[in-house]
C-alpha positions as a Markdown table, in Angstrom:
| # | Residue | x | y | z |
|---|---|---|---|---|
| 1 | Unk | 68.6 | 93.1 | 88.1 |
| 2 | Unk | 69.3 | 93.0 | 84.3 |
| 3 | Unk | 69.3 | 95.0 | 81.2 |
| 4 | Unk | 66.1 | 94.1 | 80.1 |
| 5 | Unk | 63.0 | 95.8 | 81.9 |
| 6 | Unk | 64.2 | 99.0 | 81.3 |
| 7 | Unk | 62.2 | 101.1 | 78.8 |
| 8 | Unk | 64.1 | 103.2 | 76.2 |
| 9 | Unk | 62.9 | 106.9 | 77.1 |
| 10 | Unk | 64.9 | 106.3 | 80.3 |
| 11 | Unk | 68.1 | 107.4 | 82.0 |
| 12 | Unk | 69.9 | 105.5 | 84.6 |
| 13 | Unk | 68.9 | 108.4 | 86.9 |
| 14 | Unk | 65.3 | 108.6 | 86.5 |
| 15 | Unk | 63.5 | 107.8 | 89.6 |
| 16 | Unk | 66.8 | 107.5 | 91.7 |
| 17 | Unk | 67.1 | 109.7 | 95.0 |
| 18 | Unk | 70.5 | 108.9 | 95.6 |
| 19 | Unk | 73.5 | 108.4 | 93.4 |
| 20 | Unk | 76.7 | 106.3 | 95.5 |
| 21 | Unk | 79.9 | 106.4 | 93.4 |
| 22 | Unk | 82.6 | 104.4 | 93.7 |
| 23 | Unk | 86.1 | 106.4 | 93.7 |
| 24 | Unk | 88.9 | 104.9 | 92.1 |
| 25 | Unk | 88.6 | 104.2 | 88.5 |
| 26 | Unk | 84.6 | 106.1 | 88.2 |
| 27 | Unk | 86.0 | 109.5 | 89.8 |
| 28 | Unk | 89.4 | 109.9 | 89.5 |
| 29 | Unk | 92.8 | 107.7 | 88.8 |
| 30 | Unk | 95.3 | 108.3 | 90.8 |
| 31 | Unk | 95.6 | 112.5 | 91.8 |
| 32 | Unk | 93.9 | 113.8 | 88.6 |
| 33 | Unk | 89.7 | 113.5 | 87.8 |
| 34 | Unk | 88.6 | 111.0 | 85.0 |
| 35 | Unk | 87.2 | 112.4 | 82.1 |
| 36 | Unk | 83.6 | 113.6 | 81.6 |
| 37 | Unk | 82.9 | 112.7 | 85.6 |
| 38 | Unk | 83.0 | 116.2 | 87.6 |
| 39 | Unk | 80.5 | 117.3 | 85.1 |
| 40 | Unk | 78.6 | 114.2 | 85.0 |
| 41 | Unk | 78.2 | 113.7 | 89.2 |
| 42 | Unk | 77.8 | 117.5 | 89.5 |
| 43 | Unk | 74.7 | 117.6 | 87.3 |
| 44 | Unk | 73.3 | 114.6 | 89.2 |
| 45 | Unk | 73.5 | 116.3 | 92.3 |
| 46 | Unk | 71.4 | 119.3 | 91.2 |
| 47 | Unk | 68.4 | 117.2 | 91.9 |
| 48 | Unk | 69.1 | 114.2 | 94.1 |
| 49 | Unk | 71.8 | 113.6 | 96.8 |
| 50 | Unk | 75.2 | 113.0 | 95.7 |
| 51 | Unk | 77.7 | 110.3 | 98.3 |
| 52 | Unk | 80.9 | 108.4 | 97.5 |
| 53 | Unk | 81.7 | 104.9 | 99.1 |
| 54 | Unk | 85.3 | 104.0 | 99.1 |
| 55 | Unk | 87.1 | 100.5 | 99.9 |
| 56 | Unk | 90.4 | 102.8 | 99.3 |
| 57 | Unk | 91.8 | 102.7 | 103.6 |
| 58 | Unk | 94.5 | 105.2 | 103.1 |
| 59 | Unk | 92.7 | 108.4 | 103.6 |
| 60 | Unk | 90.3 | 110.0 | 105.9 |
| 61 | Unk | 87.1 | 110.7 | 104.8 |
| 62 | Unk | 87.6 | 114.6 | 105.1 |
| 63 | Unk | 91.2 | 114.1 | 103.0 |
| 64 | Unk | 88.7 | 112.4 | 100.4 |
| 65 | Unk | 86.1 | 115.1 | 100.4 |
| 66 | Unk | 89.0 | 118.0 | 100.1 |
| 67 | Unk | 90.4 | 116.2 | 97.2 |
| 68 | Unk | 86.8 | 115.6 | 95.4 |
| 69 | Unk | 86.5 | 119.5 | 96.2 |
| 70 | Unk | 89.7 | 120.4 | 94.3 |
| 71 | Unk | 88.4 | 117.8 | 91.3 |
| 72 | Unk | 85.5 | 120.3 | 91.0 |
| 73 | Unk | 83.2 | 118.4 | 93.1 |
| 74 | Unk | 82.8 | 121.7 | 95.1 |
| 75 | Unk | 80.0 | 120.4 | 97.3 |
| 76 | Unk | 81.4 | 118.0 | 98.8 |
| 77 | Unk | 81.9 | 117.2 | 102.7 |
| 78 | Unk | 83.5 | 114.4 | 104.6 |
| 79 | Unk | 80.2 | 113.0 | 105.7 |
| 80 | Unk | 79.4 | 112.4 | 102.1 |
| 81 | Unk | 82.2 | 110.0 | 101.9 |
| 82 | Unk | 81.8 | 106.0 | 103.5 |
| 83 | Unk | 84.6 | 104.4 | 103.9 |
| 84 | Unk | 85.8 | 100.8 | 104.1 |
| 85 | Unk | 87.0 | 101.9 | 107.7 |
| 86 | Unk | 83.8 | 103.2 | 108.9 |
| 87 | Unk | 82.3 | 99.3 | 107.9 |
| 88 | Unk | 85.1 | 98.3 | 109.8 |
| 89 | Unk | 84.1 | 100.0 | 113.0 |
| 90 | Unk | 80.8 | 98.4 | 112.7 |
| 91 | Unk | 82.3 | 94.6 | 112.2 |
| 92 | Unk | 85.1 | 95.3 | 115.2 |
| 93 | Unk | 82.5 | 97.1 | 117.6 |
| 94 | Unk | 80.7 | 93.6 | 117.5 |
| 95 | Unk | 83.5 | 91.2 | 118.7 |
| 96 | Unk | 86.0 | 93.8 | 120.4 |
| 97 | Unk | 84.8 | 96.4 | 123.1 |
| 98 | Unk | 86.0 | 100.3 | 122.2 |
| 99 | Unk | 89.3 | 101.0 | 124.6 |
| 100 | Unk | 91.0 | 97.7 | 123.6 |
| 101 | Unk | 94.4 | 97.2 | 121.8 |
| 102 | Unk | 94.2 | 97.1 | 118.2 |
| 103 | Unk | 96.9 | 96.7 | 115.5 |
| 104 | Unk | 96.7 | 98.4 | 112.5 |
| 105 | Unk | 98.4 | 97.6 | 109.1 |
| 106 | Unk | 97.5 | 100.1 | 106.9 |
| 107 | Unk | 97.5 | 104.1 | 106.9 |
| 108 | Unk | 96.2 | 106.9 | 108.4 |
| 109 | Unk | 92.2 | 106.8 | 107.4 |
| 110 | Unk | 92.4 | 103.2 | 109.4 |
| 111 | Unk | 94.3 | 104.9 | 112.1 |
| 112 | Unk | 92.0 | 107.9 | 112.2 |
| 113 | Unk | 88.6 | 105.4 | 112.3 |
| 114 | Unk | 89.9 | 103.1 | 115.0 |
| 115 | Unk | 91.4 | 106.3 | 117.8 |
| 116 | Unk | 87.9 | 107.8 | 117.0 |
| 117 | Unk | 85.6 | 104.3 | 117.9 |
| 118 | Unk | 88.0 | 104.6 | 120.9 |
| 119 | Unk | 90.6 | 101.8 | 120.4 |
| 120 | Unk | 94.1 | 101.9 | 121.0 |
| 121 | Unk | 96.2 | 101.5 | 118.3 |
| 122 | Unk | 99.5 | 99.4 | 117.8 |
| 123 | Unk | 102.1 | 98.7 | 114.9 |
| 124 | Unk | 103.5 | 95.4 | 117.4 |
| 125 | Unk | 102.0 | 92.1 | 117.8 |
| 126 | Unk | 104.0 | 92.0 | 121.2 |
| 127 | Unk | 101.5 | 94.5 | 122.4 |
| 128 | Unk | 99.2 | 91.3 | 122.5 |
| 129 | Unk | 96.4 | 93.4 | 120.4 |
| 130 | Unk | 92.4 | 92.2 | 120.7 |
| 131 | Unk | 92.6 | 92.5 | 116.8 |
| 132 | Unk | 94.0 | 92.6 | 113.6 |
| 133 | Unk | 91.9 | 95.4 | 110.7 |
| 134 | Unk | 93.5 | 95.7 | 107.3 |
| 135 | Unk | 93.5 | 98.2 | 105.4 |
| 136 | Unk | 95.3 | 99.2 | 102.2 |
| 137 | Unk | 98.3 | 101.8 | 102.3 |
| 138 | Unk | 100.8 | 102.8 | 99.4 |
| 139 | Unk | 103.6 | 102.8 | 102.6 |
| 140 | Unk | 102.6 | 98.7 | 104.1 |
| 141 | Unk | 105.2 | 96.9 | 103.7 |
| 142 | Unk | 107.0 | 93.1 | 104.5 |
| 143 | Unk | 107.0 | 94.4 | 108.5 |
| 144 | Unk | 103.7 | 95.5 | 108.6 |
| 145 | Unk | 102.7 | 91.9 | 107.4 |
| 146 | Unk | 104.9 | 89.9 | 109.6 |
| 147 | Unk | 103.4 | 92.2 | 112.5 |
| 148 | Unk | 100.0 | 90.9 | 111.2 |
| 149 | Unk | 100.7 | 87.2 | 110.5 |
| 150 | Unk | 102.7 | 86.7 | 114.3 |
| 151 | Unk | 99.5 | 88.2 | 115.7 |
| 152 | Unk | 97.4 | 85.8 | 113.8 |
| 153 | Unk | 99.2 | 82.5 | 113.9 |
| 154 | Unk | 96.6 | 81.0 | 116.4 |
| 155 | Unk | 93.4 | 80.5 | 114.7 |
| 156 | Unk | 90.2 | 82.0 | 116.1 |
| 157 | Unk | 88.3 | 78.8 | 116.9 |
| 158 | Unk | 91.1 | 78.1 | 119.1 |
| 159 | Unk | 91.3 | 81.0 | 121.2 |
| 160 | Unk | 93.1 | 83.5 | 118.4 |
| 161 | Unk | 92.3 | 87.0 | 117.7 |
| 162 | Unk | 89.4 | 88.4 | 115.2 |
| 163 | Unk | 91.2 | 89.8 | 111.9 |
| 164 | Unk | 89.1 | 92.2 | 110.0 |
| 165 | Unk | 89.9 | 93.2 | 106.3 |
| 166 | Unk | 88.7 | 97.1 | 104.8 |
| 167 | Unk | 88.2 | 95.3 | 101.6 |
| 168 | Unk | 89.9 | 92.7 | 99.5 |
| 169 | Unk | 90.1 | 94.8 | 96.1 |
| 170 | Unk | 92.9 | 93.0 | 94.1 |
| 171 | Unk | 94.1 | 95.7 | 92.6 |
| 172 | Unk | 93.8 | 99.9 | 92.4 |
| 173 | Unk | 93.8 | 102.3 | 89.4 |
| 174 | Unk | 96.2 | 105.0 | 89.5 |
| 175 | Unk | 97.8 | 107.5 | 87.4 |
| 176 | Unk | 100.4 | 105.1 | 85.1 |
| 177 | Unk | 98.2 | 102.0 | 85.2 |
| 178 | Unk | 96.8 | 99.1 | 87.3 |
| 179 | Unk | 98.6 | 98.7 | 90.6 |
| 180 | Unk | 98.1 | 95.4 | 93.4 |
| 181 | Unk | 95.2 | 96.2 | 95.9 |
| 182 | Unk | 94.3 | 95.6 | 99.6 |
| 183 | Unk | 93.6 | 91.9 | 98.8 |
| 184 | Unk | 97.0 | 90.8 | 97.9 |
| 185 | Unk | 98.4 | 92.1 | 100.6 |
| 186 | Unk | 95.6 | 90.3 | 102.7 |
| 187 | Unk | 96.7 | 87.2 | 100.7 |
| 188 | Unk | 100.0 | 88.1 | 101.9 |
| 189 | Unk | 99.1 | 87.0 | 105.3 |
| 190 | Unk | 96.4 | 84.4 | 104.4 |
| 191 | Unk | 99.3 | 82.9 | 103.1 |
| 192 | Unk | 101.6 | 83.0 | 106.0 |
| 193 | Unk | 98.7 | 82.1 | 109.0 |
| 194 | Unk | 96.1 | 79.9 | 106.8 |
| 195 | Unk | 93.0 | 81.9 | 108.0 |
| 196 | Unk | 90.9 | 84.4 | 106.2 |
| 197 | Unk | 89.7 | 87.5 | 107.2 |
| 198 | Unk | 86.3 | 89.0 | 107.8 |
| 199 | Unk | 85.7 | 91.9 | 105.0 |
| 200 | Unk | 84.0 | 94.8 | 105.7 |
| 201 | Unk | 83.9 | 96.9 | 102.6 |
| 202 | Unk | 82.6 | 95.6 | 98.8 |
| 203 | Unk | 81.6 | 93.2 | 98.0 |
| 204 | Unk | 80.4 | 92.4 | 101.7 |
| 205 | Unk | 77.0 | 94.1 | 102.7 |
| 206 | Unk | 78.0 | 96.6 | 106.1 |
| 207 | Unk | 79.9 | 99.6 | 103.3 |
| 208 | Unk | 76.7 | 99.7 | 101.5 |
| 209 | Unk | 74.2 | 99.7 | 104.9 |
| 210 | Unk | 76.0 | 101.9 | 105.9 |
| 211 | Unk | 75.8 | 104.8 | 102.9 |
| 212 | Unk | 71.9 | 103.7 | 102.9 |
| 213 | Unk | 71.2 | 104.1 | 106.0 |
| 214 | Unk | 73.7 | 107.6 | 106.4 |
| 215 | Unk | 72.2 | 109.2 | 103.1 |
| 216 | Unk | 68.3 | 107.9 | 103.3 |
| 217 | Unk | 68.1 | 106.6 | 99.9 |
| 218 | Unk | 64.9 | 104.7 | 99.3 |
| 219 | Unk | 66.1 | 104.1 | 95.3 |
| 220 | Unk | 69.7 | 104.7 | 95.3 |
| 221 | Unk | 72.0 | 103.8 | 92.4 |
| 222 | Unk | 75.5 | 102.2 | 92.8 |
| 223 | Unk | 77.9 | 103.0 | 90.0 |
| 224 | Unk | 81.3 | 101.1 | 90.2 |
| 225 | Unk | 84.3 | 100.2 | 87.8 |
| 226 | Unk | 84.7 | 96.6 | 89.2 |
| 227 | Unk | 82.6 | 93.4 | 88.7 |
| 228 | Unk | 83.8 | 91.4 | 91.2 |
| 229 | Unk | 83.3 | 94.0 | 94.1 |
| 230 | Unk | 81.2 | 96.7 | 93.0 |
| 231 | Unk | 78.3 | 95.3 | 90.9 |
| 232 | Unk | 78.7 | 92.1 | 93.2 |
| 233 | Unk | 78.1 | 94.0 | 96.1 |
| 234 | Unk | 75.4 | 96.4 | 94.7 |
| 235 | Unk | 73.7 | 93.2 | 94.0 |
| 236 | Unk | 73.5 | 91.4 | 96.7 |
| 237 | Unk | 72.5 | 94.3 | 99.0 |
| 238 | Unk | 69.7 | 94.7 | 96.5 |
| 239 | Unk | 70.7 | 98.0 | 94.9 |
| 240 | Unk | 70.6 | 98.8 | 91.3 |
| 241 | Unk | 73.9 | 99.6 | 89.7 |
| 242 | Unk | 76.1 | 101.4 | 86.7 |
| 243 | Unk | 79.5 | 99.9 | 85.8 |
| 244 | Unk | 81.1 | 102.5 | 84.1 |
| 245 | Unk | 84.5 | 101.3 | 81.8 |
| 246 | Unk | 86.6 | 104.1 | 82.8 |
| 247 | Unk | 88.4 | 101.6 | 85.6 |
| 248 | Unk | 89.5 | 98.1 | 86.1 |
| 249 | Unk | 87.0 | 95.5 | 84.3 |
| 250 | Unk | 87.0 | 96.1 | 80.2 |
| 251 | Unk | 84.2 | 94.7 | 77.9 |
| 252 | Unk | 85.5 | 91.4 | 77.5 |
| 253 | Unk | 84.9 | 91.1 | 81.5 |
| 254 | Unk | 81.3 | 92.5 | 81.3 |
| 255 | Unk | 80.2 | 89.9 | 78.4 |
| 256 | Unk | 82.1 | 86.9 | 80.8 |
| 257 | Unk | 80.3 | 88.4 | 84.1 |
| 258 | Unk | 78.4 | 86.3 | 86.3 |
| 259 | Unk | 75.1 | 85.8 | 87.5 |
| 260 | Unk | 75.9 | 87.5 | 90.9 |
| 261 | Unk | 78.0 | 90.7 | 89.4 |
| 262 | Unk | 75.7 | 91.9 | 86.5 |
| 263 | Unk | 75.2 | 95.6 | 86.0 |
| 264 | Unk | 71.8 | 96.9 | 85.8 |
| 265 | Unk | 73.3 | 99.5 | 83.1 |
| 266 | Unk | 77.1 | 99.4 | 81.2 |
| 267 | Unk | 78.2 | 102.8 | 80.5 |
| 268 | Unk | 81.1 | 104.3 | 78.5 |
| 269 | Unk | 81.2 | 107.2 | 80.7 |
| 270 | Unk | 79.0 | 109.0 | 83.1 |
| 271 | Unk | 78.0 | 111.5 | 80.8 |
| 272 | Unk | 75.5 | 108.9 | 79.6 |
| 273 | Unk | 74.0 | 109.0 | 83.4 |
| 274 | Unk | 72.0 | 111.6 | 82.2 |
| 275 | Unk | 71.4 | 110.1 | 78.0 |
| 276 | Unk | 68.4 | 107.4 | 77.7 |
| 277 | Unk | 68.8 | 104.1 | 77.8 |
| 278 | Unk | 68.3 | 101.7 | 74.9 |
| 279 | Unk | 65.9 | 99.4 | 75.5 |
| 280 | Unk | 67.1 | 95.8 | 75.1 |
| 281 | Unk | 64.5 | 94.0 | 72.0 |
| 282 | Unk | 65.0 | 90.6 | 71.5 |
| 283 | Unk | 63.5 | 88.9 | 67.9 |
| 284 | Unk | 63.7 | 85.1 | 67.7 |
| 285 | Unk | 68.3 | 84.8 | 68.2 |
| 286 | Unk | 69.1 | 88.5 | 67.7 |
| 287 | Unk | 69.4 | 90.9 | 70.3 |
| 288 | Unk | 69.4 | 94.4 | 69.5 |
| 289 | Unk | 70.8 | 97.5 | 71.6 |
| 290 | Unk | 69.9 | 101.0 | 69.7 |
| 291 | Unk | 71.1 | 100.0 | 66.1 |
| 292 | Unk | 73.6 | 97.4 | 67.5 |
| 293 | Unk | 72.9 | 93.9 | 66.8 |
| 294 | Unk | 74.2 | 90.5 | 68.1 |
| 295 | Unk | 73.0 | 86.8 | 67.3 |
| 296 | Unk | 74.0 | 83.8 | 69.1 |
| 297 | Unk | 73.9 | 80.7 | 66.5 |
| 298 | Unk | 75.1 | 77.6 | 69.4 |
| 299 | Unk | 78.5 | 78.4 | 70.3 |
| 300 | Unk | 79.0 | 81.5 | 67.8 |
| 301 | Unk | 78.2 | 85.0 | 68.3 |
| 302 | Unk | 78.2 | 86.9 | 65.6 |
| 303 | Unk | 77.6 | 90.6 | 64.5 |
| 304 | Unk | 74.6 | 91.3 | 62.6 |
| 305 | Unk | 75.3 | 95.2 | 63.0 |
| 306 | Unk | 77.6 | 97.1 | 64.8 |
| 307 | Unk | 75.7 | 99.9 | 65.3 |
| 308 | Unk | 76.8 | 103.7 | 65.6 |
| 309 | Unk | 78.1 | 103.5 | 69.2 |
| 310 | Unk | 80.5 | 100.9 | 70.4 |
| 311 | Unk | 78.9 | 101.0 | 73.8 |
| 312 | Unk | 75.7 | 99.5 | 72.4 |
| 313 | Unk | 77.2 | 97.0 | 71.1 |
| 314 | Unk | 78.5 | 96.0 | 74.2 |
| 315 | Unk | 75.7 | 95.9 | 76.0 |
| 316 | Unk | 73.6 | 93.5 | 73.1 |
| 317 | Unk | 76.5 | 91.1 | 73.5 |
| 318 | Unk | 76.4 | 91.1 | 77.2 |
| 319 | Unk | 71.9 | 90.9 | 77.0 |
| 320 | Unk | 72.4 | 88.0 | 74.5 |
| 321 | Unk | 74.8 | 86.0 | 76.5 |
| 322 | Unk | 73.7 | 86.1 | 79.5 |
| 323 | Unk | 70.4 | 85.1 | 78.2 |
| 324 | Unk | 71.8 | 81.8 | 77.4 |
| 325 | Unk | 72.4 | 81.2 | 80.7 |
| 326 | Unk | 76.1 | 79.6 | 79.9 |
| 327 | Unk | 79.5 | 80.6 | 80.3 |
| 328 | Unk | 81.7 | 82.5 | 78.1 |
| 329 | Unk | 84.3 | 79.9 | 77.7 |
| 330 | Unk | 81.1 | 77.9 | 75.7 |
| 331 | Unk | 81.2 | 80.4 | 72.7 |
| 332 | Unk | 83.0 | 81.6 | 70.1 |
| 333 | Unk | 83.4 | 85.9 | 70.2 |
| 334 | Unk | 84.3 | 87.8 | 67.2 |
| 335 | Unk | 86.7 | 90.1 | 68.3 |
| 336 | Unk | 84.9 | 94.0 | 67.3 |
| 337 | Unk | 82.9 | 92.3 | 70.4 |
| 338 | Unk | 85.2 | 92.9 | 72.7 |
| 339 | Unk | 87.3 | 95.5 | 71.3 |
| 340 | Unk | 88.3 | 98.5 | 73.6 |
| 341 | Unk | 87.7 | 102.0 | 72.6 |
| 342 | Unk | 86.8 | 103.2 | 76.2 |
| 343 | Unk | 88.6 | 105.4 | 78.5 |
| 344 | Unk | 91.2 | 103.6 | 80.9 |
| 345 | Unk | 93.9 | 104.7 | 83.5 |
């Protein structure tokens, strides 16, 4: 998936039959809706289906869909929602039968998933559990942890229990800023046990089956704030996908991003869902994006025009690069390249 086969008279949402929207940082940060993106998802909806897939464990999906309601998303039911505890359920269904002991670290959307798959839930490792599931909580704590890592200490390949991570997001948009994520606390007890966890939400594949299967998209688009979860796991479960820059990776991540977490489109906001989409046109070294234009010249990149929309610019820097096929770190950026005029938490 790339920038370059699309053809200019086209939105991001031509063809698709379902738009999946990430939550934090796309939809909202923290309590309060980001801007432009009630009016932007609501107008998608008129004429395709609309669902939401969260890695966010802390809330039940009906909690979810009643606060997408009072953002304006009015539509909106808790079967619309997938949650990185509903991929869970999937993952501990197929090493731990339903009616076993499970603890939970993490908050009440875990606890909610696990009592409804039929497991019985404990805060205690000496309530010898059948499994560990992580899960992200503003509440978890040092106890929680320790409860975690005293359940864990015997590796799995010698007899220990299964541990199963929501999602490994390393940090979380909210209201004031950029805030740590589920993964650092599962770091928290990698360190302490030396084992990893299996991961069920993005970037891992069972989140996304799961919305696929639950909605019946046959051309679905995945629009997400994060390279390294979203876009990555768009990708690799073969769906095409929007990062939109109102979240957690800037421009200056998008232009550095990897083969394996490349957005099919870059958008300043989801308002231009529903705007055409340049078409990328490449002439000898210059790239142009709409009346943005980038050269690369070895290492340097430079700026032939800036063009009328910053956006554009962005995404000829990020078409020209990563049609090199080398890393950032092997060029020299002008700085306007990477500036940062979008929306942010």
């Amino acid at each position: 998936m790339s920038l370059f086969s699309r053809r200019a008279e086209r939105t991001p949402l031509d063809g698709v039959d379902a738009v999946l929207a990430d939550l934090d940082g796309v939809v909202y940060a923290g309590p309060g809706p980001l801007p432009y993106a009630v009016e932007s998802l609501t107008r998608a909806a008129d004429t395709r289906r609309l669902g939401y897939i969260t890695n966010n464990a802390s809330r039940r999906d009906s909690a979810v869909a009643e606060h997408l309601r009072e953002l304006g998303l009015t539509a909106t039911q808790p079967d619309d929602v997938v949650t990185s505890p509903q991929a869970a359920m999937r993952l501990l269904r197929e090493r731990v039968e339903p009616g076993a002991t499970v603890l939970v670290v993490g908050g009440d959307g875990l606890v909610y998933e696990l009592e409804k798959a039929g497991y019985r839930v404990t805060r205690s490792a000496d309530d010898v559990p059948a499994a560990v599931v992580q899960g992200f909580a503003q509440d978890v704590g040092w106890l929680q942890l320790a409860e975690a890592s005293y359940a864990l200490a015997l590796p799995e390949d010698e007899g220990g229990i299964p541990w199963i991570a929501t999602n490994t997001d390393w940090t979380i948009p909210q209201a004031r800023g950029i805030a740590p994520g589920n993964g650092t606390l599962v770091s928290a007890v990698h360190t302490a046990v030396g084992r990893l966890a299996v991961v069920a939400g993005k970037p891992e594949r069972p989140i996304f089956d799961e919305a696929v299967a639950r909605f019946g998209a046959r051309h679905p688009l995945f629009i997400g704030d994060r390279l390294d979860t979203d876009i990555a796991g768009a990708q690799a479960a073969g769906i095409p996908s929007a990062l939109v820059l109102t979240g957690v990776d800037r421009p200056k991540h998008v232009l550095a991003a990897p083969t394996t977490s490349r957005p099919t489109f870059i958008l300043g906001d989801l308002r231009e869902l529903h705007e055409p989409y340049p078409e990328t046109v490449v002439q000898g070294d210059v790239t142009t994006v709409g009346t943005a234009s980038v050269r690369i010249d070895g290492p340097d990149v430079h700026i032939m025009r800036a063009g009328d929309r910053p956006i554009d610019l962005v995404r000829a820097g990020a078409a020209a690069i990563w049609a090199t096929g080398r890393a950032i770190y092997g060029f020299r950026v002008p700085e306007q390249l990477y500036a940062d005029p979008f929306h942010r938490p």
